[in-house]
PyMOL Python script that loads the backbone (N, CA, C, O; Angstrom):
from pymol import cmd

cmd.read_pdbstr("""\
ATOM      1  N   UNK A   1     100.487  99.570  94.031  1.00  0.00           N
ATOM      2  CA  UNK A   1     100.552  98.591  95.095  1.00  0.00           C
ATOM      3  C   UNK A   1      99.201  98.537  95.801  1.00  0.00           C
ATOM      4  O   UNK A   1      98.476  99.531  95.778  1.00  0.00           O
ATOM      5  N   UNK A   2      98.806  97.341  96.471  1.00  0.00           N
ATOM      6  CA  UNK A   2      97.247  97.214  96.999  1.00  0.00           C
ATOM      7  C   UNK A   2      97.331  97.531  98.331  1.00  0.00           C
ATOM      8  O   UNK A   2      97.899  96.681  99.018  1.00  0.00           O
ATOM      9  N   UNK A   3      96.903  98.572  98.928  1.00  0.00           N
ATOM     10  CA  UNK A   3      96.435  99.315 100.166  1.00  0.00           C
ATOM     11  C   UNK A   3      95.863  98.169 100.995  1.00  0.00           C
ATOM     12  O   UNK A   3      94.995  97.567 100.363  1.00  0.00           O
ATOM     13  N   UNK A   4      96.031  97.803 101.917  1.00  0.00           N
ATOM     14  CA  UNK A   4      95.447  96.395 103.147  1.00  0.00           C
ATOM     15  C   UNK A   4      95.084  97.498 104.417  1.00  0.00           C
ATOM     16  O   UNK A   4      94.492  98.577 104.408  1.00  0.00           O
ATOM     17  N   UNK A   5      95.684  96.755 105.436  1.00  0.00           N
ATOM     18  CA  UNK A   5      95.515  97.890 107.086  1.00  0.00           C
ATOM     19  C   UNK A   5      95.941  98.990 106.726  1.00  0.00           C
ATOM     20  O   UNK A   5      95.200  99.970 106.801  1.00  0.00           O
ATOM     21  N   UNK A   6      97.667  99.132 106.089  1.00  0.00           N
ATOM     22  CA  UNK A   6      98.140 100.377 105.890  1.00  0.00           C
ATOM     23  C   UNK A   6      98.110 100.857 104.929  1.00  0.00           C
ATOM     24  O   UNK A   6      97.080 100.761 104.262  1.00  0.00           O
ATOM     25  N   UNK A   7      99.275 101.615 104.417  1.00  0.00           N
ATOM     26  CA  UNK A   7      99.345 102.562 103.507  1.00  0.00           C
ATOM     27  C   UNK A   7     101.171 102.337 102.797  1.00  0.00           C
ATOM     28  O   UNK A   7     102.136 102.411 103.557  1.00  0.00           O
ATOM     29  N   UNK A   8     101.293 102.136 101.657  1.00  0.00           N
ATOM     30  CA  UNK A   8     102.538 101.944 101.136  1.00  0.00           C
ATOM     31  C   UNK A   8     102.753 103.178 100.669  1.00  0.00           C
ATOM     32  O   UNK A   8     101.889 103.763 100.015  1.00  0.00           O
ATOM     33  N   UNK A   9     104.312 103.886 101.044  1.00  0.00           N
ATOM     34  CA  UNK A   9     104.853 105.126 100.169  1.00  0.00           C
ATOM     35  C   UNK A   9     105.824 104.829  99.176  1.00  0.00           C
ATOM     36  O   UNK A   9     106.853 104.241  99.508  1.00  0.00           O
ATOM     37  N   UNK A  10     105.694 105.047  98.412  1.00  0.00           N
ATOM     38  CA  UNK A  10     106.933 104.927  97.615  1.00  0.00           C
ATOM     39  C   UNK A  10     107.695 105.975  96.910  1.00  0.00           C
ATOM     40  O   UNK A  10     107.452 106.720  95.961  1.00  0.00           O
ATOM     41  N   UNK A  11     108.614 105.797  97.630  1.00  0.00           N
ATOM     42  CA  UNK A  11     110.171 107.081  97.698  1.00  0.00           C
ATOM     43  C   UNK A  11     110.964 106.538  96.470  1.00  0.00           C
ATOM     44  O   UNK A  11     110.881 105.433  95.934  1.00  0.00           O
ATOM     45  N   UNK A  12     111.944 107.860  96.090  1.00  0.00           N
ATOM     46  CA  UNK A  12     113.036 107.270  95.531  1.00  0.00           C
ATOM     47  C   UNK A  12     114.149 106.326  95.870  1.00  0.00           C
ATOM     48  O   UNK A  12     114.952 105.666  95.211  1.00  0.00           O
ATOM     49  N   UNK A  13     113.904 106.503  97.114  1.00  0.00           N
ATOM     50  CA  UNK A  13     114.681 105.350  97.817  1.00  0.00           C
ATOM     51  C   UNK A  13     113.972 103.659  97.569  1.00  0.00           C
ATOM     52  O   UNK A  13     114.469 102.551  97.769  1.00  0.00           O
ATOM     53  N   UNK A  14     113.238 103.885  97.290  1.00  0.00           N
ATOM     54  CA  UNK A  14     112.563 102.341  98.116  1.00  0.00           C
ATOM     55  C   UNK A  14     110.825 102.870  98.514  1.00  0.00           C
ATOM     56  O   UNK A  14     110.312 103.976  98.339  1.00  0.00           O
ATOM     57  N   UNK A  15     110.305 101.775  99.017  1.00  0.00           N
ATOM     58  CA  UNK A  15     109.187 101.906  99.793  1.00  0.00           C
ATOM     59  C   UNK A  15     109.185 101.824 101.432  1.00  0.00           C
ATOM     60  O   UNK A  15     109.766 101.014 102.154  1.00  0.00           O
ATOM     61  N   UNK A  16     108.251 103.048 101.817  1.00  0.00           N
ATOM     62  CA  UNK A  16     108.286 102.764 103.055  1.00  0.00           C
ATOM     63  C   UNK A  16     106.624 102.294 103.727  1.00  0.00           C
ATOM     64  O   UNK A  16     105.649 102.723 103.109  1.00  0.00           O
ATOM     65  N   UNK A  17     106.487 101.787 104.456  1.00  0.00           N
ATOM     66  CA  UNK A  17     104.864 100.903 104.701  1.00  0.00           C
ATOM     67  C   UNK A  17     104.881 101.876 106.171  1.00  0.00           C
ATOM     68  O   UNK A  17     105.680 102.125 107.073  1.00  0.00           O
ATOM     69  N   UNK A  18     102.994 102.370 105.657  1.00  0.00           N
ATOM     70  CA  UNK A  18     102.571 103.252 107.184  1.00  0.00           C
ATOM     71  C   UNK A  18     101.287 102.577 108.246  1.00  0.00           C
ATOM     72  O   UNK A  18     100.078 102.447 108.054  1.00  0.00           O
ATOM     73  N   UNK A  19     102.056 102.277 109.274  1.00  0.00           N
ATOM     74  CA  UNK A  19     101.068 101.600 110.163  1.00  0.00           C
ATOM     75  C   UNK A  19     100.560 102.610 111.608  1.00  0.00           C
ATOM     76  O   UNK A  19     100.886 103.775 111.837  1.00  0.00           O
ATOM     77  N   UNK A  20      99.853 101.888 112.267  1.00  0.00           N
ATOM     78  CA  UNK A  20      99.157 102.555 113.346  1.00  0.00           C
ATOM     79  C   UNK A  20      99.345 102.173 114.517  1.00  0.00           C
ATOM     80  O   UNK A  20      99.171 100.992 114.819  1.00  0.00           O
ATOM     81  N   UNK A  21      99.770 103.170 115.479  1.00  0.00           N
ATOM     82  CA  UNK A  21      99.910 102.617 117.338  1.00  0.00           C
ATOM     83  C   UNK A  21      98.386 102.703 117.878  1.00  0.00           C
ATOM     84  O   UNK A  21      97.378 103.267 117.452  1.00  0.00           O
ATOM     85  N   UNK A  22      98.609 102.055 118.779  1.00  0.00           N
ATOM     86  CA  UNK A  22      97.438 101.833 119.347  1.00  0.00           C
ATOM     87  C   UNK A  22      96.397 102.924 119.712  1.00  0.00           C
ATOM     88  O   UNK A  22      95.226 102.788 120.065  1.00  0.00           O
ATOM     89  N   UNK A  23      97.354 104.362 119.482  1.00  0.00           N
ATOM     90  CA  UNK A  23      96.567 105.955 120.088  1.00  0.00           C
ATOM     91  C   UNK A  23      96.185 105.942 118.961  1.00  0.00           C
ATOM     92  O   UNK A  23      94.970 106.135 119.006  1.00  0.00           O
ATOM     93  N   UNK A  24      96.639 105.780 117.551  1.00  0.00           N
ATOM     94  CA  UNK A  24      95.811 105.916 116.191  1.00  0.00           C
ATOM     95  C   UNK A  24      97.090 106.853 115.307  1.00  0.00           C
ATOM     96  O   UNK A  24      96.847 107.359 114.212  1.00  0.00           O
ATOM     97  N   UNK A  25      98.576 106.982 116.051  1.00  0.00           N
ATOM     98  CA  UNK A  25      99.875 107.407 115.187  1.00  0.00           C
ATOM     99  C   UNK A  25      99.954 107.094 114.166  1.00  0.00           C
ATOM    100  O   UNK A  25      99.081 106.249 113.967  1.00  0.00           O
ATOM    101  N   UNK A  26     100.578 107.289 113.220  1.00  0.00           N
ATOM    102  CA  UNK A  26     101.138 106.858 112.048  1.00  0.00           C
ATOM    103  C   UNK A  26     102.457 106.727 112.387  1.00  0.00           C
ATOM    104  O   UNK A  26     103.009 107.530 113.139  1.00  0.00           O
ATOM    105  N   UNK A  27     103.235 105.409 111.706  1.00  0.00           N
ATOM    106  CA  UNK A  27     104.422 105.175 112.376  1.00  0.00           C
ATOM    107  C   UNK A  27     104.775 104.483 110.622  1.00  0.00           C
ATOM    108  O   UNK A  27     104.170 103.476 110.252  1.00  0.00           O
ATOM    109  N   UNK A  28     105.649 105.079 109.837  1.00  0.00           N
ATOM    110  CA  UNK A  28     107.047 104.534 109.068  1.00  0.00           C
ATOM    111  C   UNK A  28     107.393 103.730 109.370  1.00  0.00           C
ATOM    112  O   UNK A  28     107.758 103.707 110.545  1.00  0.00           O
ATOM    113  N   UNK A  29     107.557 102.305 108.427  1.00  0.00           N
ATOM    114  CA  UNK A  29     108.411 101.543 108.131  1.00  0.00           C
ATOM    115  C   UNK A  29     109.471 101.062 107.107  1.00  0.00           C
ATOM    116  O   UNK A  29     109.390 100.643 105.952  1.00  0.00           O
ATOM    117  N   UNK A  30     110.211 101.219 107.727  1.00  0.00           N
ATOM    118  CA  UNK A  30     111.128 100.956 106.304  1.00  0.00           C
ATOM    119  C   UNK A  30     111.371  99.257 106.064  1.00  0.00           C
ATOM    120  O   UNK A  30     112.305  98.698 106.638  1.00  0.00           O
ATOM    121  N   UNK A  31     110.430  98.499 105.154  1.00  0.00           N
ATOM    122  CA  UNK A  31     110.536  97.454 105.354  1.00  0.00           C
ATOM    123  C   UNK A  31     111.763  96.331 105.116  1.00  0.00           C
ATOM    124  O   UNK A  31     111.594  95.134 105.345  1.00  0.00           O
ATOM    125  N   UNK A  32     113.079  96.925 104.600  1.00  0.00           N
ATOM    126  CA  UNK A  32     114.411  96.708 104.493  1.00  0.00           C
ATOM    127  C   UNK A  32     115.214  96.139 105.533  1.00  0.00           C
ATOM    128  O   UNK A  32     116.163  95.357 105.504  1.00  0.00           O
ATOM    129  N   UNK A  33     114.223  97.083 107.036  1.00  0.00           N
ATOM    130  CA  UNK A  33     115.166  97.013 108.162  1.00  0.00           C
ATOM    131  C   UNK A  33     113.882  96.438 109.184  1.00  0.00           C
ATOM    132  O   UNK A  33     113.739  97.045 110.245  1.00  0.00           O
ATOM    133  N   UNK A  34     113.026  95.382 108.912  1.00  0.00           N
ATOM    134  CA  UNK A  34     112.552  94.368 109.673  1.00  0.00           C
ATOM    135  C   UNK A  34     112.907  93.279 109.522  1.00  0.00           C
ATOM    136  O   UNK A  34     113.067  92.660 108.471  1.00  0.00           O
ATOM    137  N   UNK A  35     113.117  92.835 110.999  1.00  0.00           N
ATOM    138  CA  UNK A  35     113.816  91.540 111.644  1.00  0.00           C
ATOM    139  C   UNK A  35     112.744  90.255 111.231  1.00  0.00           C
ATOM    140  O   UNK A  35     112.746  89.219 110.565  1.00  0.00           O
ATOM    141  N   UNK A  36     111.701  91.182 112.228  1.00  0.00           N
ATOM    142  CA  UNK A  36     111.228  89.084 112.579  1.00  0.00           C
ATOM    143  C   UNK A  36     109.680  90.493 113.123  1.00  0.00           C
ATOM    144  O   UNK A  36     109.740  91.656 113.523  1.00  0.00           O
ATOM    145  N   UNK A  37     108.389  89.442 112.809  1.00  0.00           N
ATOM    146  CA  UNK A  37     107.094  89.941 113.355  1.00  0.00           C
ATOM    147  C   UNK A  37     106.090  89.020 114.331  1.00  0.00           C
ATOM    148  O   UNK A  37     105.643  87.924 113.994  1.00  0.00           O
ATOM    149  N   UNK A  38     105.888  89.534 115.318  1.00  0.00           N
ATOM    150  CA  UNK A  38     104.753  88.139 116.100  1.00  0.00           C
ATOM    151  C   UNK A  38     103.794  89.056 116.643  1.00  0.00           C
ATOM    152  O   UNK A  38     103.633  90.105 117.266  1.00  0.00           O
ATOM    153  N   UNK A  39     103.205  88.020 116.025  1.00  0.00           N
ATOM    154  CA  UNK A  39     101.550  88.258 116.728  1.00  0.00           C
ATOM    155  C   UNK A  39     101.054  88.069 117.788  1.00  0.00           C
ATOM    156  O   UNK A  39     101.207  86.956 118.291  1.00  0.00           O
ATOM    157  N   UNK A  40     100.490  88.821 118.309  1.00  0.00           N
ATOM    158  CA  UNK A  40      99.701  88.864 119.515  1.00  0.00           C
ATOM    159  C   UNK A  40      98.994  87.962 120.065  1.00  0.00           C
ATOM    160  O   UNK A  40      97.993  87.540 119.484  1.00  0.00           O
ATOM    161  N   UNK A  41      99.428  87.416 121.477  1.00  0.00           N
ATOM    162  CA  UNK A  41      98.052  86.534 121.858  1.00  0.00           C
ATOM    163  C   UNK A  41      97.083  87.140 122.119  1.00  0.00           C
ATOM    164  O   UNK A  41      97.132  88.290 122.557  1.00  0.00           O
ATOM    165  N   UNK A  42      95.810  86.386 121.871  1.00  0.00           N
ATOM    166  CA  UNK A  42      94.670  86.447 122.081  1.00  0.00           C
ATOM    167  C   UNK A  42      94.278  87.072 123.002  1.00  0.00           C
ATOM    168  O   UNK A  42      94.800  86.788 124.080  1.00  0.00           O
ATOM    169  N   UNK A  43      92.906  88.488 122.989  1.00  0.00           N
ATOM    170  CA  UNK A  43      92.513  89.738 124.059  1.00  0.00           C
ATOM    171  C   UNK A  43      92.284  88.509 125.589  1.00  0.00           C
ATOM    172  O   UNK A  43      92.328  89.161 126.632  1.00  0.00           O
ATOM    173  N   UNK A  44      92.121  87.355 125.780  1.00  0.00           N
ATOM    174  CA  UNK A  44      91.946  86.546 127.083  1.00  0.00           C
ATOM    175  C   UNK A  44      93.267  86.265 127.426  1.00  0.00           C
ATOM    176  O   UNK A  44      93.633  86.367 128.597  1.00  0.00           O
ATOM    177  N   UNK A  45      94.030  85.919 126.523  1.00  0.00           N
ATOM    178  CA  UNK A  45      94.814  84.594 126.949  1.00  0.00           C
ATOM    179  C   UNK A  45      95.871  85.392 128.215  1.00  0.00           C
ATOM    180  O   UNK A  45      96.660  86.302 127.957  1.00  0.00           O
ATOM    181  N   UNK A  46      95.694  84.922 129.293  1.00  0.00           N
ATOM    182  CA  UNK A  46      96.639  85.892 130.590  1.00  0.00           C
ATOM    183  C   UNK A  46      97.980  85.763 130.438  1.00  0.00           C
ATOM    184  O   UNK A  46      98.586  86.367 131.323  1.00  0.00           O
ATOM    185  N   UNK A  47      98.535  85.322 129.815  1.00  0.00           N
ATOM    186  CA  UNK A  47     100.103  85.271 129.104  1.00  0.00           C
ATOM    187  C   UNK A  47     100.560  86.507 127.940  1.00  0.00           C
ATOM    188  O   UNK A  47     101.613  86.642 127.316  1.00  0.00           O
ATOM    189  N   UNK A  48      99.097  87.459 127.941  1.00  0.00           N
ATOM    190  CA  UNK A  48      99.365  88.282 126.562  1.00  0.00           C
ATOM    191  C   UNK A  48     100.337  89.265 127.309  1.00  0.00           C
ATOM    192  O   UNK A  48     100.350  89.528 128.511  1.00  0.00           O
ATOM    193  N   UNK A  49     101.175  89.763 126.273  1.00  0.00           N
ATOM    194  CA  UNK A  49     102.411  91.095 126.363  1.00  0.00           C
ATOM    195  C   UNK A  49     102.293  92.128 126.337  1.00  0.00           C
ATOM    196  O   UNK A  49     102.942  92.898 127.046  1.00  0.00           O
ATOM    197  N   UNK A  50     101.452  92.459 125.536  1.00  0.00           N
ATOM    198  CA  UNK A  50     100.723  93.785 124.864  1.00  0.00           C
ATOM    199  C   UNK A  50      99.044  94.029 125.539  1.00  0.00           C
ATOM    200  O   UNK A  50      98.310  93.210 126.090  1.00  0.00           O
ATOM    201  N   UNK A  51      98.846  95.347 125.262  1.00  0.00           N
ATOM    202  CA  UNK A  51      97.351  96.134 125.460  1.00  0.00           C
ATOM    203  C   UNK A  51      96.726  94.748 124.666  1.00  0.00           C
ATOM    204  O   UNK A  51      97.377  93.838 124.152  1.00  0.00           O
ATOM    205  N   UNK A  52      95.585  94.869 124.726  1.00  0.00           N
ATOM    206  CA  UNK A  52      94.367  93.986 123.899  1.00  0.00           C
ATOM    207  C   UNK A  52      94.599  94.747 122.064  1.00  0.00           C
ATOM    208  O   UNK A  52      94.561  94.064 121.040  1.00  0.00           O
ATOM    209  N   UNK A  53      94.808  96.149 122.109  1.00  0.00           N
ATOM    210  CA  UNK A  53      94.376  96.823 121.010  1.00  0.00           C
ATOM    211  C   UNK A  53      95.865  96.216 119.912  1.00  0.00           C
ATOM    212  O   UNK A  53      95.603  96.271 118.710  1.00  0.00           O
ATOM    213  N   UNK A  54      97.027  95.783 120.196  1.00  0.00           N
ATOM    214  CA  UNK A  54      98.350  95.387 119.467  1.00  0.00           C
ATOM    215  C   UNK A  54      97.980  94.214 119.190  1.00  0.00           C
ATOM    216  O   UNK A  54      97.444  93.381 119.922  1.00  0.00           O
ATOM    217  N   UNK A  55      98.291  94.150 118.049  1.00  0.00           N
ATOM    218  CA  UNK A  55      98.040  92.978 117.006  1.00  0.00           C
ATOM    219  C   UNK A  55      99.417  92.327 115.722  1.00  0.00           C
ATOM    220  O   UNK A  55      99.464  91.506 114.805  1.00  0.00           O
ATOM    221  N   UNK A  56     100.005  92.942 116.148  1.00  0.00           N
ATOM    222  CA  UNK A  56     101.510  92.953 115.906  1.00  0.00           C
ATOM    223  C   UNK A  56     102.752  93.593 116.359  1.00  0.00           C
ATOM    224  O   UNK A  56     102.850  94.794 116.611  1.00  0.00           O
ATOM    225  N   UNK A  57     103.711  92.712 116.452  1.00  0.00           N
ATOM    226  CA  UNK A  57     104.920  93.625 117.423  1.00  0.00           C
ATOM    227  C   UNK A  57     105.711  93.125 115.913  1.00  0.00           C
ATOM    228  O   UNK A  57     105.567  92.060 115.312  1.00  0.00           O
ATOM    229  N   UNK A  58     106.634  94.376 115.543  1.00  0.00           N
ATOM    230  CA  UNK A  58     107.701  94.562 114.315  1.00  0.00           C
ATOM    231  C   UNK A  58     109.102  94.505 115.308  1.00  0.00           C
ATOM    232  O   UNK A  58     109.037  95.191 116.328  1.00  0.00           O
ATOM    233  N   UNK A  59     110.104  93.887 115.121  1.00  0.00           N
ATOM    234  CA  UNK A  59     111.794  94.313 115.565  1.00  0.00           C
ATOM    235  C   UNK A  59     112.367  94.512 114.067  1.00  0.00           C
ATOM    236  O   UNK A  59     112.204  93.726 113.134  1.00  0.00           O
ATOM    237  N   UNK A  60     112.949  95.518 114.047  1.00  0.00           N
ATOM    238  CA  UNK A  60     113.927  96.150 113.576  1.00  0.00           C
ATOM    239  C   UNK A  60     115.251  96.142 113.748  1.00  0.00           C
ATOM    240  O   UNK A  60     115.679  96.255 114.897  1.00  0.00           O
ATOM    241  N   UNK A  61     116.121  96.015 112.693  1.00  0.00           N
ATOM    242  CA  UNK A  61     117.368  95.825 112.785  1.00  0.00           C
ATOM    243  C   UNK A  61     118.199  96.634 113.529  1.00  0.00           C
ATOM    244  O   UNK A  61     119.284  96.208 113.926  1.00  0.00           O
ATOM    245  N   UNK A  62     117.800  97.796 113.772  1.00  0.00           N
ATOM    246  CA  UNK A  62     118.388  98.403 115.324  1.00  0.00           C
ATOM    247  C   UNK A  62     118.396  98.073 116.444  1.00  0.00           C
ATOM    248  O   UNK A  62     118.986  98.643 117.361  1.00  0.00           O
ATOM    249  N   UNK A  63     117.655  96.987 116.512  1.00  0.00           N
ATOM    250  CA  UNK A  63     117.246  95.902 118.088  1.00  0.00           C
ATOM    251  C   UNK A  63     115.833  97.140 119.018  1.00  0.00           C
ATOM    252  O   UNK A  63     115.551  97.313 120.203  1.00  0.00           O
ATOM    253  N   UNK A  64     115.437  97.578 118.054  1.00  0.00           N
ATOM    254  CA  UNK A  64     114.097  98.492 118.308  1.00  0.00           C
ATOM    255  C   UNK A  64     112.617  97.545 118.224  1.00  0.00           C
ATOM    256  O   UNK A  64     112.516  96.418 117.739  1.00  0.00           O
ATOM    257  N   UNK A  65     111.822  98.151 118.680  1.00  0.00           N
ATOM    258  CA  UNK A  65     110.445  97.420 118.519  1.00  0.00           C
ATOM    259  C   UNK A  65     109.290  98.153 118.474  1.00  0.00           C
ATOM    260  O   UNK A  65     109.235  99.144 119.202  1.00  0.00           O
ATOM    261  N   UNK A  66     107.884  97.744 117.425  1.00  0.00           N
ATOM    262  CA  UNK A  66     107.152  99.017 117.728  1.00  0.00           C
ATOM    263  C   UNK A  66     106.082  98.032 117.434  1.00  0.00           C
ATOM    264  O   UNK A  66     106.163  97.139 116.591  1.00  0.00           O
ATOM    265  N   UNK A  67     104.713  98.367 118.485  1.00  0.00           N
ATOM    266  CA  UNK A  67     103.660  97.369 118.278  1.00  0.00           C
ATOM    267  C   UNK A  67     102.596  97.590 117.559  1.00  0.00           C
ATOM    268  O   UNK A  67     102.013  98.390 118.290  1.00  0.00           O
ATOM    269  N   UNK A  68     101.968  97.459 116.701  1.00  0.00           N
ATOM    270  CA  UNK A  68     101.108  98.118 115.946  1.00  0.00           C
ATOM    271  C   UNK A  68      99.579  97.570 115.718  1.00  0.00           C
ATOM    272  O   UNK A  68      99.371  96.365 115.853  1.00  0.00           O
ATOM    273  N   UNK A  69      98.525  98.450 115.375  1.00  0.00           N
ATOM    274  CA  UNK A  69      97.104  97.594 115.311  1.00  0.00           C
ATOM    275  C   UNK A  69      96.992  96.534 114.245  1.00  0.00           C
ATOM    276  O   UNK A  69      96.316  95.513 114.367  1.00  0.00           O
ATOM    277  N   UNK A  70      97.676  96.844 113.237  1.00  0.00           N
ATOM    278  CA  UNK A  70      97.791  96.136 112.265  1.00  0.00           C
ATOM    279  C   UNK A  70      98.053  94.424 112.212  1.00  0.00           C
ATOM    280  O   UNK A  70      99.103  94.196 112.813  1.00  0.00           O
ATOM    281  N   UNK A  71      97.429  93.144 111.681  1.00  0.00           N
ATOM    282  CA  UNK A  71      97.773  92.516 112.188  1.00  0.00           C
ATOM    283  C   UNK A  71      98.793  91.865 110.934  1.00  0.00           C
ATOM    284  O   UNK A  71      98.755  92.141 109.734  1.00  0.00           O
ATOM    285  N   UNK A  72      99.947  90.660 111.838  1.00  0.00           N
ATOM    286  CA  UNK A  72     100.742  90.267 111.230  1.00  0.00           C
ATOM    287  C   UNK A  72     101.100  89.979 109.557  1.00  0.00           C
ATOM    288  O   UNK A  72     102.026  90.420 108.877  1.00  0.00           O
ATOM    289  N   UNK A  73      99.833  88.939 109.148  1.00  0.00           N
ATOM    290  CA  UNK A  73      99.646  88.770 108.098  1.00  0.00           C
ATOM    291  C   UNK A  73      99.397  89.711 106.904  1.00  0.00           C
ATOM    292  O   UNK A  73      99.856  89.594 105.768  1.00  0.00           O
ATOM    293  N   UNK A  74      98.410  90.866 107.485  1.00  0.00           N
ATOM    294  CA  UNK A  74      98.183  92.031 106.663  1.00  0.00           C
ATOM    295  C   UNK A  74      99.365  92.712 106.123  1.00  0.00           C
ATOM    296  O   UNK A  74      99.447  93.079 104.952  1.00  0.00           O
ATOM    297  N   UNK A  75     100.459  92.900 107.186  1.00  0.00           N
ATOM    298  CA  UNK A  75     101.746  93.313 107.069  1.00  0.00           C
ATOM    299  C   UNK A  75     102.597  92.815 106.034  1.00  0.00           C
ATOM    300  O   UNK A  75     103.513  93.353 105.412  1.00  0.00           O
ATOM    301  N   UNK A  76     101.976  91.393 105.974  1.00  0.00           N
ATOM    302  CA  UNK A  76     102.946  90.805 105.377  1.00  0.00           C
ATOM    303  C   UNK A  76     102.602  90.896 103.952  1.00  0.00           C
ATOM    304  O   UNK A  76     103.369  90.965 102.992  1.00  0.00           O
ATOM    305  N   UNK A  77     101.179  90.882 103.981  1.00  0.00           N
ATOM    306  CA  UNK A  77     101.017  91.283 102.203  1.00  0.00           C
ATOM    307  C   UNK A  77     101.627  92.551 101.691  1.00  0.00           C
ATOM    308  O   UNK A  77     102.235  92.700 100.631  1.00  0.00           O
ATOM    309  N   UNK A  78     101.332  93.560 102.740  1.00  0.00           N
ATOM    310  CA  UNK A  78     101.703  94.968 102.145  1.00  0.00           C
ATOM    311  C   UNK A  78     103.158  94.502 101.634  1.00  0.00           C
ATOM    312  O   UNK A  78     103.071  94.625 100.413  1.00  0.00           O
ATOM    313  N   UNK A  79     104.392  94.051 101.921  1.00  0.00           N
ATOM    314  CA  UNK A  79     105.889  94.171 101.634  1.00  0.00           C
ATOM    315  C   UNK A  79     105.683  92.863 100.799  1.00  0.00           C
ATOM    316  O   UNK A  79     106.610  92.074 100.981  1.00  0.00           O
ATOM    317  N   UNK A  80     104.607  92.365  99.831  1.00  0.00           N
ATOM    318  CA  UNK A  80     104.740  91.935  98.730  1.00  0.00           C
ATOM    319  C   UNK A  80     104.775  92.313  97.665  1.00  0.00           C
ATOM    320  O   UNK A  80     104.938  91.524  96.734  1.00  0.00           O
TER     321      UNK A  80
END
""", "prot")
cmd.dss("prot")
cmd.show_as("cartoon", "prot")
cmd.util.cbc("prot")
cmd.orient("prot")
């Protein structure tokens, strides 16, 4: 599989995709159990949600959320 922002594992289960919090964590995904992904507004725009450094927010089918440096699109190649 082609390595982008993160890092793909692949288990006997399945694959799980490894991304980064904004301190520089490594954070598991199990990409099975993502909802929906949005991207970050822009480091100006005064409507933004997130630190400047989040570049994607993931929800998870637990109704969980985790924001990551990684940005949306990159994400999206990795779970191709």
């Amino acid at each position: 599989m082609r390595q982008l922002a993160g890092r793909v594992i692949a288990l006997a289960v399945g694959a799980l995709v490894v991304l980064h919090t904004v301190d520089g964590r490594e954070i598991t995904v199990n990409p099975a159990q993502i909802t929906t992904m949005r991207e970050a507004h822009d480091a100006s725009d005064p409507n933004r949600a997130f630190t400047k450094q989040v570049r994607c927010m993931i929800n998870t089918a637990d109704g969980k959320f985790v924001t990551v440096v990684e940005e949306c699109e990159a994400i999206r190649e990795m779970l191709k």
